[in-house]
N, C-alpha and C positions, 0 to 999 in steps of 0.2 A: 289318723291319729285319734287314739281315743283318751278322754280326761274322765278319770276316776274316782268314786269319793265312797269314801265310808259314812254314809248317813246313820241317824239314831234310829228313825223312825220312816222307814218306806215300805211298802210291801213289795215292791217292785225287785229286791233288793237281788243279785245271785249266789249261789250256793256257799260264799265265801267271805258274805256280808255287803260288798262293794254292788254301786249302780252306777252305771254310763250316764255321765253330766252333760259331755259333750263330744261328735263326735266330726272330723273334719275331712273332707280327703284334699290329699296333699301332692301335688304334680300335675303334670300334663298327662293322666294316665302312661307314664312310664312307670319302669319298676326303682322306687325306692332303695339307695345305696347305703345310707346315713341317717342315724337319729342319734344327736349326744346333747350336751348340755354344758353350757358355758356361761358363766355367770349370771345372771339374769335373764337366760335366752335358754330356748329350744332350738336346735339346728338342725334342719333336715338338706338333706341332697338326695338327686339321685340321676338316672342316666341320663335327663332332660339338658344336664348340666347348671341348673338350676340351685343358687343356694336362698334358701330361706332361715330368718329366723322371727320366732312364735315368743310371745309371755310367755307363764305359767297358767294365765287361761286359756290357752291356743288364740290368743290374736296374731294374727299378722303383724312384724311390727318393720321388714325389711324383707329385700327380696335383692339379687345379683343374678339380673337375667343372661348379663354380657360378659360374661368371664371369659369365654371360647376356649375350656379345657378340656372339652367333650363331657361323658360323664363323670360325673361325681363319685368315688368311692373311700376318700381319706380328708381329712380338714385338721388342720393342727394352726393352733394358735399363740402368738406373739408370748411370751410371758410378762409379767408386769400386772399393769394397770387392766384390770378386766371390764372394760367399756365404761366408765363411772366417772370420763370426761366430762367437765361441764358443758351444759347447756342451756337454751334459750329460757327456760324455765328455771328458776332460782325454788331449790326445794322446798315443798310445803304450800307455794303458790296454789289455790285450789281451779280446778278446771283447765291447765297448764299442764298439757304432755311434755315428759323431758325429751330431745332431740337423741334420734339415735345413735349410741355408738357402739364401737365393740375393737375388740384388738386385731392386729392387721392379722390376718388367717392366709394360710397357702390354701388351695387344694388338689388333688391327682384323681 
């Protein structure tokens, strides 16, 4: 996964203004099935059967290594409330990460 940014002022920059911020690799060297996006979160899967989900800076911020659905190639999720359950952190609390959630997801 790579994280992209339109800088002012870089020389470094590619032909279309944008420089690689950050860049990650994601799996157990298998092949990648899944990259979408759901509320707060990046979601990758792929043949490992492995679900992760990333911030918007590519942190790690959860992983489902024990699904046992083989691989990954669809994720659909709950409708509703898109993970913004309360948690241990009461908002604005500073140096206090909020507890992860997210809505209940299938995948195939």
């Amino acid at each position: 996964i790579v994280l992209w940014d339109n800088p002012i002022d870089v020389d470094e920059q590619t032909s279309d203004g944008r420089v690689a911020v950050k860049a990650i690799k994601v799996g157990s060297g298998s092949k990648l099935n899944l990259i979408t996006v759901c509320g707060k979160h990046i979601i990758v899967g792929g043949d490992d059967g492995i679900v992760s989900f990333f911030d918007f800076h590519i942190k790690a911020i959860a992983w489902f290594e024990d699904i046992k659905a083989g691989g990954i190639h669809s994720i659909s999720f709950a409708h509703g409330d898109l993970g913004h359950a309360s948690s241990g952190a009461e908002a604005g609390e500073e140096g206090e990460e909020e507890a992860f959630s997210c809505p209940d997801f299938l995948v195939s």
